[in-house]
Every structure is written in C-alpha cells, then in structure tokens.
C-alpha positions in Angstrom: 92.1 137.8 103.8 94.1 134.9 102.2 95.3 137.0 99.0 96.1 139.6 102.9 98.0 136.8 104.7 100.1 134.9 101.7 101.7 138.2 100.5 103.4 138.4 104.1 105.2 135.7 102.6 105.3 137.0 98.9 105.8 140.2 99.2 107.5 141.8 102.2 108.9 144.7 103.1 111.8 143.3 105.3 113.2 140.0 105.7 115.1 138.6 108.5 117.6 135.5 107.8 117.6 133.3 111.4 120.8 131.0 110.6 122.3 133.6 108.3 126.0 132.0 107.9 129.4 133.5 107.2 130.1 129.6 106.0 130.2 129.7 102.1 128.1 126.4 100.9 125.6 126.6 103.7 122.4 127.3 103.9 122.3 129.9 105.4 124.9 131.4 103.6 123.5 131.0 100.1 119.9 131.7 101.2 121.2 135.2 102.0 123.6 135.7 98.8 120.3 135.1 96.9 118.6 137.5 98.2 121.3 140.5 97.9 122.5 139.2 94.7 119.0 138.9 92.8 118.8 142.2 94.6 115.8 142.2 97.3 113.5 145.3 96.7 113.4 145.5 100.7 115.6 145.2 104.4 117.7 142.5 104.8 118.2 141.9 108.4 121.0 138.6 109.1 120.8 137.0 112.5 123.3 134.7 113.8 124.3 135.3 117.9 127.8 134.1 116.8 129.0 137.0 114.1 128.3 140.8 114.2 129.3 140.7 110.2 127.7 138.7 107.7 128.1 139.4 103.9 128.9 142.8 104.8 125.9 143.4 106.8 125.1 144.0 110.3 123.9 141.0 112.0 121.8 140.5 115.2 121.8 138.0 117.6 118.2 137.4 118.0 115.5 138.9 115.9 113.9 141.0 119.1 117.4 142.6 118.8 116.3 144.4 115.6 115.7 148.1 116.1 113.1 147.8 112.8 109.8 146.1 111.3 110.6 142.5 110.2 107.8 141.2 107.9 109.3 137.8 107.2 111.4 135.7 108.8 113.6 132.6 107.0 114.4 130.1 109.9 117.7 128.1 108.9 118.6 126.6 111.9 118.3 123.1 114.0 114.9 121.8 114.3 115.6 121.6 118.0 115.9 125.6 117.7 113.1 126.4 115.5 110.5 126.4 118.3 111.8 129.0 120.3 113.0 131.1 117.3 109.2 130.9 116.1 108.0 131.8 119.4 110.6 135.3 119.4 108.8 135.7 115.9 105.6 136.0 116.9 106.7 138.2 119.9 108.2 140.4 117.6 105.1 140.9 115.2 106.8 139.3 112.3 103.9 138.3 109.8 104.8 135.3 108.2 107.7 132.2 108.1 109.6 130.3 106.0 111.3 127.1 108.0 113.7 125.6 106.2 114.7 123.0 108.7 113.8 119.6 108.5 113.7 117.7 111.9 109.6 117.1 111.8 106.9 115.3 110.5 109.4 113.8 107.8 111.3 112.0 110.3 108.5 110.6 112.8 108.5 110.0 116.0 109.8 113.2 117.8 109.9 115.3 114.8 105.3 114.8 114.9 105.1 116.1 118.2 107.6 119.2 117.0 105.6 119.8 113.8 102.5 119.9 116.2 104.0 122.6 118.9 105.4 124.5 116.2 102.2 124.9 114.3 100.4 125.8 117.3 102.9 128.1 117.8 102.1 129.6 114.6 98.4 129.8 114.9 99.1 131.5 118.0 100.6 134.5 117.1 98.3 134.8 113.5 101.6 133.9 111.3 101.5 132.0 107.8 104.4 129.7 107.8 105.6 128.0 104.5 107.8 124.2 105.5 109.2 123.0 107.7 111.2 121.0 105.6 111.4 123.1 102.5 113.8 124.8 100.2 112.1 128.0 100.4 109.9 130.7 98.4 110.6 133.7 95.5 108.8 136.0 93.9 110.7 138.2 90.9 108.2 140.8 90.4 110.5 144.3 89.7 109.3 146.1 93.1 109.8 142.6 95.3 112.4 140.4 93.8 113.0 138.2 96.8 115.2 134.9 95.8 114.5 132.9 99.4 115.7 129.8 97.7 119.2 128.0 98.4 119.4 126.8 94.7 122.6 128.3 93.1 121.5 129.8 90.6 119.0 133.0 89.8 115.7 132.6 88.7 114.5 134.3 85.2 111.7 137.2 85.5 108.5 135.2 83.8 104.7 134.4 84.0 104.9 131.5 85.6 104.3 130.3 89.0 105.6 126.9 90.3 104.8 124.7 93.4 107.2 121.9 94.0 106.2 119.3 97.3 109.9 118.1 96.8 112.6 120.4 97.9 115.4 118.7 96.0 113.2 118.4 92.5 112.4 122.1 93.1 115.9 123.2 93.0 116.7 121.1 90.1 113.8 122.5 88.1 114.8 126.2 88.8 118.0 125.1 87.3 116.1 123.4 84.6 113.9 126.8 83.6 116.6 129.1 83.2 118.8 126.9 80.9 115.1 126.5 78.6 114.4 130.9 79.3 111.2 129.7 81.3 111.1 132.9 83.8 108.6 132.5 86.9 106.7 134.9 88.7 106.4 133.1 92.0 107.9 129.6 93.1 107.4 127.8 96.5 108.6 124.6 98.1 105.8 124.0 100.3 107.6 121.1 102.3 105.5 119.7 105.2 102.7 121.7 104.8 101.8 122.2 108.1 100.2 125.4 107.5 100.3 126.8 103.9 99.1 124.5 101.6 99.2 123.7 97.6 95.6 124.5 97.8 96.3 128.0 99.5 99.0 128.8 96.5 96.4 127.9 94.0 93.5 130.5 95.4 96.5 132.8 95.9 97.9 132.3 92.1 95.0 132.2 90.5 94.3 136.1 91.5 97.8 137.0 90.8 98.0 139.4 87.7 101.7 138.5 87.6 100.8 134.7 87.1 99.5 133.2 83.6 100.2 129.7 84.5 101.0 127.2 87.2 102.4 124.2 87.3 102.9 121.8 90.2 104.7 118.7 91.1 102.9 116.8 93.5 103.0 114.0 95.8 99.9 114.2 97.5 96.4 115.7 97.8 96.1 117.5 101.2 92.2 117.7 100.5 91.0 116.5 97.2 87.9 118.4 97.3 89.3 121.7 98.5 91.3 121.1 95.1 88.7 120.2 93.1 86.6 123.1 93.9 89.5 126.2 94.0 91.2 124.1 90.4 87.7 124.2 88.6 87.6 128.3 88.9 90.8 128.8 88.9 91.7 126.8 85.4 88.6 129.0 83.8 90.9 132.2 83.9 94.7 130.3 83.6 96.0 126.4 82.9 97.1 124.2 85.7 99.9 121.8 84.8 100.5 118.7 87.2 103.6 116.1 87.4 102.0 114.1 89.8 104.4 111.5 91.6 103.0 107.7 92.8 101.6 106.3 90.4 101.4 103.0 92.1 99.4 101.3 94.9 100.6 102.9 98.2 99.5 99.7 99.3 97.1 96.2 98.8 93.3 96.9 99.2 91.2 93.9 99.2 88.1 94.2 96.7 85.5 91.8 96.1 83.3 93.9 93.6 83.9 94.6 89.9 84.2 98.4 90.6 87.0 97.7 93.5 88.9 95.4 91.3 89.3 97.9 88.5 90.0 100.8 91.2 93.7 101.1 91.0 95.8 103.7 93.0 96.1 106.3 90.0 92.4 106.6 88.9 91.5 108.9 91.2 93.9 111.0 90.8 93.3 111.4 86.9 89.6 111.2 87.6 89.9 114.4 90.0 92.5 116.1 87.4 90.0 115.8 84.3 87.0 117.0 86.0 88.8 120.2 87.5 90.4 121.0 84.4 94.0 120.4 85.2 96.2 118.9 82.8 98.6 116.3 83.7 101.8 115.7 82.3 103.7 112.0 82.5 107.4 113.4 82.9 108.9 116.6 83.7 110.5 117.1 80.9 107.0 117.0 79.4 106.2 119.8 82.1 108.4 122.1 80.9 107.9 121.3 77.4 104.0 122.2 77.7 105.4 125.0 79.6 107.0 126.6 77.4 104.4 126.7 75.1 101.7 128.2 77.6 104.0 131.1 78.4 105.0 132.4 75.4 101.9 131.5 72.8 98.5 132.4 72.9 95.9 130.1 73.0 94.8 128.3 70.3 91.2 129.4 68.4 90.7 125.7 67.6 92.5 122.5 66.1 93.8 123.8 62.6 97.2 123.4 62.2 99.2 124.6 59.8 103.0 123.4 59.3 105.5 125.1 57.3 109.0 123.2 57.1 112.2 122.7 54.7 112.6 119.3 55.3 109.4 116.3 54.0 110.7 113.3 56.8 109.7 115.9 60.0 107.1 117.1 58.2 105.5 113.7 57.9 106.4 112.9 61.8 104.7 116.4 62.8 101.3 115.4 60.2 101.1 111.8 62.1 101.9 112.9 65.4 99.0 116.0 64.9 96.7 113.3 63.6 97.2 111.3 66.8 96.4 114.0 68.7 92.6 114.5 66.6 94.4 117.8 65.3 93.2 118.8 62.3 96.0 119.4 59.0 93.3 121.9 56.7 94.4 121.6 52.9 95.6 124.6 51.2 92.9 126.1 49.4 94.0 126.8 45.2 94.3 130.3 46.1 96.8 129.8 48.7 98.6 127.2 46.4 98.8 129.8 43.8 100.3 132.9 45.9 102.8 130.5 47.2 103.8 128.6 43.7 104.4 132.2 43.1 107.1 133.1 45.7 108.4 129.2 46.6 110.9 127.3 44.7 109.4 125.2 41.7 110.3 122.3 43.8 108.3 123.3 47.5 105.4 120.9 47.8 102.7 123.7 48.6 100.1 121.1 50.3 99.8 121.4 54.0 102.7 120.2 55.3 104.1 123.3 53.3 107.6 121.4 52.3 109.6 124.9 51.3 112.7 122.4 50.2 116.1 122.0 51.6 117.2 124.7 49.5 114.7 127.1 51.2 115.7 130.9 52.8 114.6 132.9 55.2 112.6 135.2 53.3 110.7 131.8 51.5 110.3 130.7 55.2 108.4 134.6 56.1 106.8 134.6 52.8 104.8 131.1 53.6 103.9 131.6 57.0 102.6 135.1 56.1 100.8 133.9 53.6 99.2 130.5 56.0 98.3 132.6 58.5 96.3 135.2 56.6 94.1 132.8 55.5 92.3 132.7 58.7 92.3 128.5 57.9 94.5 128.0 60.4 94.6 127.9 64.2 98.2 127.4 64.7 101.5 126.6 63.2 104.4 124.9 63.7 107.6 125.7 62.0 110.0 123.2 61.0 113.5 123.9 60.4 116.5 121.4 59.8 119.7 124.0 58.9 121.5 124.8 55.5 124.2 126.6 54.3 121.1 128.5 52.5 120.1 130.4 55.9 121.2 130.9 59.5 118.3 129.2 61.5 118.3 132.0 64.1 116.6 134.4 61.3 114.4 131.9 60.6 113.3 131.7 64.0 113.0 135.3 64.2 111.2 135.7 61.1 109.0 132.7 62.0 107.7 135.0 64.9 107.4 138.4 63.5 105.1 136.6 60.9 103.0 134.5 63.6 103.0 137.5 66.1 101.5 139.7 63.4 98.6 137.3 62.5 97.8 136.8 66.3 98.7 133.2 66.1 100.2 130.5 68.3 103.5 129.3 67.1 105.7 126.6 68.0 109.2 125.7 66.4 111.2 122.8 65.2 115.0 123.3 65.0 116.6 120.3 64.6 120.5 120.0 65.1 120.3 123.9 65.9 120.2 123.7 69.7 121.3 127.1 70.8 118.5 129.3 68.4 116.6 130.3 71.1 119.6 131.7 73.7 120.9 133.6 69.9 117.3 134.6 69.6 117.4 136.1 73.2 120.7 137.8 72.8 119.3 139.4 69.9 115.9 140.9 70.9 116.2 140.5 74.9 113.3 137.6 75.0 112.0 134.1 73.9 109.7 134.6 71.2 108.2 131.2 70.5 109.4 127.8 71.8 111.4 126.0 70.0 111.9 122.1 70.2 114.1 119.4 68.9 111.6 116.9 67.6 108.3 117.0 65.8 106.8 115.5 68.1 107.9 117.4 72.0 105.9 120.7 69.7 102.9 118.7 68.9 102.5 117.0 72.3 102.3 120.7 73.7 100.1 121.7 70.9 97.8 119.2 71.2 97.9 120.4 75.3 97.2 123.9 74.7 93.9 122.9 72.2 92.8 120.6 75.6 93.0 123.3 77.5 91.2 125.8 75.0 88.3 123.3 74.3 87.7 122.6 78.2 87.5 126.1 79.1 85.2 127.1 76.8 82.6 124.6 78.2 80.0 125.3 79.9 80.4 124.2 83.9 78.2 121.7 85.2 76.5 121.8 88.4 75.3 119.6 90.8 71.7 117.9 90.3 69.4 117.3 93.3 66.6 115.0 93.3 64.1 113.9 95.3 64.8 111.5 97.7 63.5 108.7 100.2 66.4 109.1 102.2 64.7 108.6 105.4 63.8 105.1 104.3 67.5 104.1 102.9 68.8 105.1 106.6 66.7 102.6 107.9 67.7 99.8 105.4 71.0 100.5 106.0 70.4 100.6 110.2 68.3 97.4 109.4 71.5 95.5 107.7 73.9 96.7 110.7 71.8 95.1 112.7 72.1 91.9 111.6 75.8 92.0 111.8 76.2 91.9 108.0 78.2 94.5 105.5 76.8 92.9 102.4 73.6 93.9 101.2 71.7 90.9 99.5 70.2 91.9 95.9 67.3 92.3 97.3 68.3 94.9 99.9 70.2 96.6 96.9 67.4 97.0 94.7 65.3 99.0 97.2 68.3 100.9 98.6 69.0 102.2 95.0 65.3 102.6 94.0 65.3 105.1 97.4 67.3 107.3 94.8 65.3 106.9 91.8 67.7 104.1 90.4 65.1 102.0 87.9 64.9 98.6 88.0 63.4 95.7 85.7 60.3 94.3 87.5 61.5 91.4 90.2 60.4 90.1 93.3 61.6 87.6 95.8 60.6 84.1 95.9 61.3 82.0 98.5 60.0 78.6 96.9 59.3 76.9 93.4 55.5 77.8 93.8 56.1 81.8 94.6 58.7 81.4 91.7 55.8 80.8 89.9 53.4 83.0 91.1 55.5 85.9 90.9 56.5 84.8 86.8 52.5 85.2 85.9 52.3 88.7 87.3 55.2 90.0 84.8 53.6 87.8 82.1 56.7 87.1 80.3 60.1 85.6 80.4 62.1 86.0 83.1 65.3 85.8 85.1 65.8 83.7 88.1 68.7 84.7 90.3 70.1 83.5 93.0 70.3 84.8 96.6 72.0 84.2 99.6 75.2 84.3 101.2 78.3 83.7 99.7 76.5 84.2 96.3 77.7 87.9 95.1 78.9 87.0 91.7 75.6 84.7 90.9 76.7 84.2 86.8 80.2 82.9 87.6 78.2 80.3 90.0 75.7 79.5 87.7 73.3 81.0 89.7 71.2 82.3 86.9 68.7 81.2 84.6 67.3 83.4 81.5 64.7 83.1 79.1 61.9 80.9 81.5 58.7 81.1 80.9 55.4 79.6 82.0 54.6 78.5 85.8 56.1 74.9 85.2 59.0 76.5 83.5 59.8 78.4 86.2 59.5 75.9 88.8 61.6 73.6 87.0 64.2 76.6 87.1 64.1 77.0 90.9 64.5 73.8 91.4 67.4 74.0 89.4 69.3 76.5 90.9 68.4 74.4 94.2 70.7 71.6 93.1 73.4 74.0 91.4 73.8 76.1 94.3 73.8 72.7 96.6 77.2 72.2 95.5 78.9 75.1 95.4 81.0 75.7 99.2 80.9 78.4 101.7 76.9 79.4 99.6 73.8 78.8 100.6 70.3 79.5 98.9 67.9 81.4 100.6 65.6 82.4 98.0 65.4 83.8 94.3 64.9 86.9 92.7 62.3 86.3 89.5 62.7 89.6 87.4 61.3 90.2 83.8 63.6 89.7 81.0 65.3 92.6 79.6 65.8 92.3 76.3 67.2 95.0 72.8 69.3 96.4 75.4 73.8 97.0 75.6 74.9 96.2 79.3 77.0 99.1 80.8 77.9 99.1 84.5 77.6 102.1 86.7 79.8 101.5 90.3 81.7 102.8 92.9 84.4 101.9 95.8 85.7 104.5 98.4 89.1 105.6 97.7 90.6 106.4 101.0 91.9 109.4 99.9 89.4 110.9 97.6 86.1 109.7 98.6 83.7 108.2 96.4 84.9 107.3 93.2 82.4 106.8 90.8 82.8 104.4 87.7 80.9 103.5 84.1 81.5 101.4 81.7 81.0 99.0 79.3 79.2 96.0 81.8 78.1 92.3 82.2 80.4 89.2 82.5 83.1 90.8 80.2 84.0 93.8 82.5 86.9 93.1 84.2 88.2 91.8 80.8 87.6 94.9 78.6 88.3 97.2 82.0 86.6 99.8 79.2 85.9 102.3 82.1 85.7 105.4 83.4 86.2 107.7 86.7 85.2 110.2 88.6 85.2 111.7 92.1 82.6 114.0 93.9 81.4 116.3 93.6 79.4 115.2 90.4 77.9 117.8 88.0 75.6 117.3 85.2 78.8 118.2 82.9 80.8 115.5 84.4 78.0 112.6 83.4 78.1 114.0 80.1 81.6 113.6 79.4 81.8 110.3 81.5 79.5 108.5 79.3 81.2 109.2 75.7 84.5 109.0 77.4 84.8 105.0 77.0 86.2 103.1 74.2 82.5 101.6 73.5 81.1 104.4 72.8 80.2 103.8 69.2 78.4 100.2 70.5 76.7 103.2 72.6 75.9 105.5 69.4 74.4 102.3 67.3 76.3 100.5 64.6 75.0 98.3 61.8 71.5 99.6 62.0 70.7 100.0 66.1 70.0 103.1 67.7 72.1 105.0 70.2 70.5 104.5 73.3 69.2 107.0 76.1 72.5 109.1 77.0 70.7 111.5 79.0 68.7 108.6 81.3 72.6 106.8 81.8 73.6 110.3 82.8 70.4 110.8 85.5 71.5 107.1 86.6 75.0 107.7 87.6 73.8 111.2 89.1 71.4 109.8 91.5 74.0 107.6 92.4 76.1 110.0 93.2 73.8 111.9 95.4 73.3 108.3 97.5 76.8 108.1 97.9 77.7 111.4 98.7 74.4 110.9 101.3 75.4 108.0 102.9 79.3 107.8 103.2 79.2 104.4 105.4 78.4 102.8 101.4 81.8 101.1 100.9 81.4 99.7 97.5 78.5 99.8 95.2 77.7 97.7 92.0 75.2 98.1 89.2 75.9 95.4 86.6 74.7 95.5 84.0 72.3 98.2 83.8 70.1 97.8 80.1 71.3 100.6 78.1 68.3 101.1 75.9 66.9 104.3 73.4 63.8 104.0 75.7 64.6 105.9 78.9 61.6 103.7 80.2 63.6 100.4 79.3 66.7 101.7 80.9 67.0 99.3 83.6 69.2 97.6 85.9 69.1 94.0 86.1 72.0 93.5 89.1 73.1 95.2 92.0 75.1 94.8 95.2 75.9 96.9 97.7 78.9 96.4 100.7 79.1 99.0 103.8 81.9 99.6 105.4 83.2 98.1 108.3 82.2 99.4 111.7 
C-alpha cells in the first residue's frame, strides 16, 4: 500500500501544473519547462484562470475543467489559495500533491492553523501530498522522466536517490551532481512534511530496483525510531548516506548526573546513525565524494588495498591516509615483483605503493593494475596519476577501468592537475567509469566508507533480549518516591529499583547509626565501604562522603562517626544514614548511564567510570531499541578498551556480563519512561561475571 500510494507521486500518468505561468523566471514557469524539456513520459495539463496558452499548451482555468484523468497535481500558487485548490483536487480524484508554496508551518502563527486544514484536507480525500514548502519531486526513470523541480538545470539519469529537508540546498546539489556525472533515479524536497515523510522515502527507496543508494540531508528526525527500524533493513540491501545539519545544542538542558553532563545535542544522533547502519558524512562535499564512489564501484571484499601511481609524494599521502583509516596496504608478493620488474621501467619501485615513475605510459599503467588485481591480494585499488608529456591522462583513466572492471574490482582515481578526465572520459564512452578525485585523500576517505559499509552489513543483526523481570515491584518503588514529592531516588532506592532488572550489586545495607554500621560490617565479614546518604548528597566522593578499606566493628563505627562530622559541614546536605557495602576490589570501574533525550528517547551510555569520567568523557551511545549486537559493539567501541582486554599481565574482564548489564538496563528504561536520568558509577568490571558489580547508583524521574 505505501510502495501503491508514493508512486502517485513518482510515477504518474498525468500531471497538472496549478500556477503554471507564462512569466519566464517564475515558478511556475520553470516547473513546467522542466517537465516538457526533460521530456515527461505522460499528460501535461497547465492551469492558470488567467491564460488559455501556456508554453504552447492548452491551459485550464481550474483543474475540474480538465476533460481527462489527472494523477498529480503541482500546486504553485499563494498559500492563501492552496486550500481550496487542494479541496478541487481531491474532488477531482487526483491521487497525489506536490505544494510548492510556502505560507505554513514555516512561518507560525497563521501559516500552523493552514498546514493543519490543509492536511486534513488531504487525508480526506486519501491523497499523498509531498511540502508545503518544498522545491519539488523527480524521477528519471526512461518510461517516467518527470523533472517537477524549479532548479534550472536537468538532472543526470543515475542510481541514486536523494532526499533534501532544505529546498534551497536541494537545488544547489542537483546543480552540484550533474557538474561531478552523479545521475539520480529519484529526488524529493520533502519541505514541511506534513504528510510524506523522510521515513516514507526510505521504505519507498529501499524497494526501488531503480535505486542503489540514498543519501539524505537532514535537519531533523520526524520519529527516530520509525528511522531506526525502516534504516536497519533497508541499509542490509543498499547504503544510506546522511549530511545531517545542527550539530549544536538547540538549546541549554540542565543535568546534574554524569550521563546528562556528557549528553550533548549531537550524540544521539550519531548514536541512532551507527546502530542502523547509516553512514554519516561531515560536509557535503564529503557526500558527494562518498557518492560517487557508491554509484559507480562495487563493493569492497575487504580492506586490501592496492595503489598504483606515477608519482612517490601522493603515493605516500594515499599509504598514510589508508593506514588512518585501519586499511590494510598487502606487500607485493616476489612473484608479483618479478612479473612487474619485467614490464616496468628499471626505475618503478614495485612495492605496494606501486611507484610506475614519472616517466610511466599508459600501457605500464594497464600492465600493473592487471597484474595487482590478478593476484586476488587485493580488495581495491586506487590509481594515482599526476600528467606527463609521456601519456594523456584520459587513457590512463580509461585503461585504469578496463583493467579493474575486468578483475571485478572497486576502483577509485587520483588525477591531479587533470580536472576535466572524467567529462573526456564520458564523451568518449557515454559514462563515468570510476571516480576520479583531486587528492589522495577525498579517494581514501570514500574508500575507507565503502569498507564501513561492507563490514557492517555482513554482521549479523542483533535482536532484542528479554529478561525476567520484577516489574510489578519497581512500579511501586517508583509510585512510593512520587509520593513523597521527591524525583531523586536515594542510593538506596536505586539499588533495589535496578536489582528489579537483574542489575548486580556488591553486598550493602543501610545503617542508620554507628552500632547498625557495625552490625551490618560483620555480616559481610570484610572490608567495607561506607557511603553517605541523604539529601543534597548525589555526588558522595566529591563531598567526602566516602570511606574505603574499614574493617572491624570499632573501625566501622569510628567511620560513621566520621562522615557524621564531614557531612555536618557541607550546606544545603544532610545525613540520614549510610550505606555499608563490601569492598570491591581486582576490578576496572566502567560506568553504564542514561538521560532522556527529548527527541530520541533513552539514550543509553558506557564508558570508562569512577571520579575520572567526566575528565576522560571516554564514552559511548546509544538509543533504543537495544539489541544484543548493539552491547557488543558498544563495549569495544571506547578508547579504553585495551585497559578492558588486560595489559601488563591482567585479564580482560567479563565482556559478555557488561553486555547483560547495559541490556537489562535498557529493558527498565524502555519499561518505565518516567526514568529521567540513570547513573551506574562505577560498576566493577571484573573476569568473574560473579564479581561484576556495581558499587554506585542514582536514579532521577522526571518531573510531573
């Protein structure tokens, strides 16, 4: 049904052009000249009451005037017009819209309520509208090619569908992709939204045989989890590309816990990317170079690289770059350095980079790449050329690709100071063989994307993990802490909230005096941890509001009373008990956490923990929903993982018990929503699963 309703849009029959315009420069003229000059497949039908000519063309005053089907209407006129037009639409039976005026949402005020009535318009008469407030839709498949955009000039036949929130950036990139020969398939500017979203074009995409990849520039998630869900299958079968826009805070948040502090307004959004497999880019000249790459190579087998190049300073750049990336630069076996001391120059440096010399030719440049790719060492290669009176570079590229296209491997160029080999390349064999860049390192940065995407989808998924639960009793914790008007759970409260999920914790119990201090110490029967509890004490260590390594009854008492006179003279706190807990010990501190993102839910974090954590900041993120695969990655994704793995004799500890941890947390999150903010510092990373234990917890719900 959605594949049904979207090609209403995508691929009609007939089109109708409210607001078609005699006025050269105006929308509605050049929405129109697009569409006869990129030579619509279907009926063009212009409307304007005020001309019975337009381009040569009949025209109709109204769109119930036309004596035929119309399957899509293109409103260019007034926003204070668009209602009614819609309304004569729907009347007529016309299937879908494209609304090019702005006048709604955008503008507030007025323009909310006339974004509202003409959506419920919409939904009325079972249309799909694209917009308001967008520059419009095409598709260049050779039985459709509908150009419903007002950019000026024709889009390139291609794989490649695009999604632009921003009208204006939209045109520009059209503009962009023809001068690079990146062709589309599909393109919208999705405006306001109201109706069809990104995450409509992405299930709609993602089943077109006509696309192979999609890229996206983005402003904002419409629903993050609709995206995560519809991304995750769709990037199995083809790669997502993002620019994402807003980077920084939309605004202050106030955070009082470790995990809120490091929560900054991109995370989530990078969090959400990584787990469904899209790939985000940090410019768009990055997009299109990664672009380029997707829809013209194949993908990558693994990370060997093999480079081939006439000059040794870019060959060096690309070998550095490649290594930055964690490519892999195989050595040339002896064989291979014999059959190509054979047909090189005595000079060529026949190690990989394979240096052919400035004084190189074309058929030295075919020779070596035939004889690199045959190997079956070798993943990919890049092609270096600088020009020389010795060759015309446009052979070179051409022989570059006959010889990678016959091995069945990915190729990307290097032409520096030769701008224009790809448009001679194109004049010469009607296409774009291979991509070709003006620095080393634009062709390894889309290299090193194309392995990314080639490693990720031939994971296996995760899934989501349920475990058993007291979720009955957590509900009445929580109900138990609203009722005494408080958000903040004490550590206490925390402790047996988490432990309702399975969350394991080091032995402890509550003492309200220096004799159940005591008491409570000679049941664990070794050292212990006082800590203290009460209000205004959340972040006990930078108080001094814990004591390690007591032991002994007296010990301990002495400790309580301690903590008595610290906490005495620290403002706004007051003492109302401790928590006595055995002493973990052999053990790394990590810290699992989360704070609600506004946008995106609960956003879980790990990371290296203790005192040092918002120092380091060596953490990770994700967003729900959390699979088994996702706690994998998120555990060997921080910088301290080899602290993690054991160094200088110390074993790696339980990676599969920090994975269960952040997994049942997830499931009491995702349970219980009203959890603002959530703290485990530091859990005790140990190689015993049984001595993998938190030590420190807080817990803040959200306000009522």
């Amino acid at each position: 049904m959605q594949a049904a309703s979207l090609d209403r849009l995508f691929r009609p029959k007939s089109i109708a052009v409210v607001g078609a315009s005699r006025r050269k420069g105006s929308l509605g003229w050049q929405i129109l000249h697009n569409l006869i000059l990129f030579e619509f497949q279907g009926k063009l039908f212009p409307v304007n009451p005020g001309a019975d000519v337009i381009h040569s063309m009949k025209c109709y005053p109204s769109v119930s005037a036309i004596d035929d089907v119309v399957d899509l209407a293109i409103l260019v006129v007034p926003s204070k017009f668009v209602i009614a037009a819609a309304r004569e639409c729907g009347e007529k039976g016309v299937g879908g819209l494209v609304v090019i005026s702005a006048g709604f949402n955008e503008i507030g005020g007025d323009g909310v309520a006339r974004e509202k009535e003409l959506l419920a318009v919409v939904q009325e008469y079972g249309m799909r509208m694209v917009g308001p407030n967008c520059m419009g839709i095409l598709n260049t498949a050779p039985d459709v090619r509908m150009d419903a955009v007002f950019a000026e000039r024709l889009p390139l036949h291609g794989n490649v569908a695009f999604l632009s929130q921003s009208g204006a950036i939209g045109a520009a990139l059209i503009e962009h992709a023809a001068s690079l020969g990146l062709g589309f398939s599909q393109f919208a500017s999705i405006g306001n939204k109201a109706d069809i979203s990104g995450n409509d074009l992405i299930e709609y995409w993602g089943r077109d045989p006509g696309t192979d990849l999609i890229l996206m520039y983005l402003e904002s998630f419409g629903n993050p989890r609709n995206f995560t869900k519809l991304a995750r299958r769709v990037t199995r079968e083809k790669p997502m590309l993002v620019v994402k826009a807003g980077r920084t805070a939309l605004g202050a948040r106030a955070a009082s816990s470790h995990t809120g502090a490091l929560a900054g307004a991109d995370v989530a959004v990078d969090a959400l990317l990584d787990q469904c497999g899209v790939q985000r880019v940090n410019s768009v000249e990055e997009l299109f170079d990664v672009a380029r790459a997707f829809a013209n190579q194949p993908i990558p087998r693994g990370r060997r690289v093999g480079i081939v190049t006439n000059a040794g300073g870019p060959g060096i750049l690309a070998a550095d770059a490649l290594v930055a990336r964690g490519l892999e630069l195989p050595e040339t076996r002896p064989e291979l350095r014999a059959e190509l001391a054979a047909i090189l120059p005595e000079e060529a440096t026949l190690t990989n980079p394979v240096d052919l010399i400035g004084s190189a030719t074309t058929g030295h440049y075919r020779a070596a790449i035939e004889a690199l790719a045959k190997t079956g060492d070798y993943d990919a290669l890049i092609v270096i050329c600088v020009p020389t009176v010795m060759h015309d570079p446009t052979d070179v590229y051409l022989a570059a690709a006959d010889a990678a296209e016959q091995a069945g491997l990915p190729c990307l160029g290097v032409f520096m100071g030769a701008d224009d080999v790809r448009e001679r390349a194109r004049e010469r064999t009607g296409r774009e063989r291979f991509p070709a860049y003006h620095f080393p390192e634009s062709a390894v940065g889309a290299l090193g994307m194309m392995v990314e995407y080639a490693e990720r989808r031939s994971r296996v998924p995760g899934k989501v993990i349920e475990f058993e639960d007291d979720s009955d009793l957590a509900k009445r914790l929580i109900a138990d802490v609203r009722a005494s008007g408080r958000t903040e759970l004490d550590l206490d409260e925390s402790r047996r909230l988490l432990a309702c999920y399975g969350v394991p914790f080091a032995r402890s119990g509550v003492a309200r005096d220096a004799d159940a201090a005591a008491q409570l110490a000679g049941e664990i029967a070794g050292p212990v941890v006082l800590k203290a509890m009460g209000a205004g004490l959340s972040h006990k260590s930078d108080l001094g509001g814990v004591l390690v390594g007591l032991d002994g009854e007296e010990g301990v008492r002495e400790g309580y009373r301690e903590l008595e006179d610290r906490m005495a003279s620290v403002p706004n706190a007051r003492l109302e008990g401790v928590l006595v807990q055995e002493m973990v010990t052999d053990a790394r501190e990590v810290i699992i956490g989360m704070s609600h993102d506004p946008a995106f839910g609960p956003l879980l974090m790990f990371g290296l923990g203790g005192i040092y954590v918002e120092v380091l900041k060596d953490v990770a993120f994700r967003v729900l929903p959390f699979t088994d695969r996702d706690a994998h990655e998120m555990v060997r994704s921080v910088r301290a993982l080899p602290i993690l793995e054991g160094v200088r004799g110390n074993a790696p500890v339980c990676f599969e018990k920090l994975e269960e941890v952040l997994l049942r947390v997830a499931q009491l999150v995702r349970d219980f929503p009203e959890i603002a903010e959530l703290d485990i510092n530091p859990l005790m990373a140990s190689p015993d699963p049984t001595r993998c234990l938190a030590v420190d917890a807080r817990v803040r719900l959200s306000a009522l």
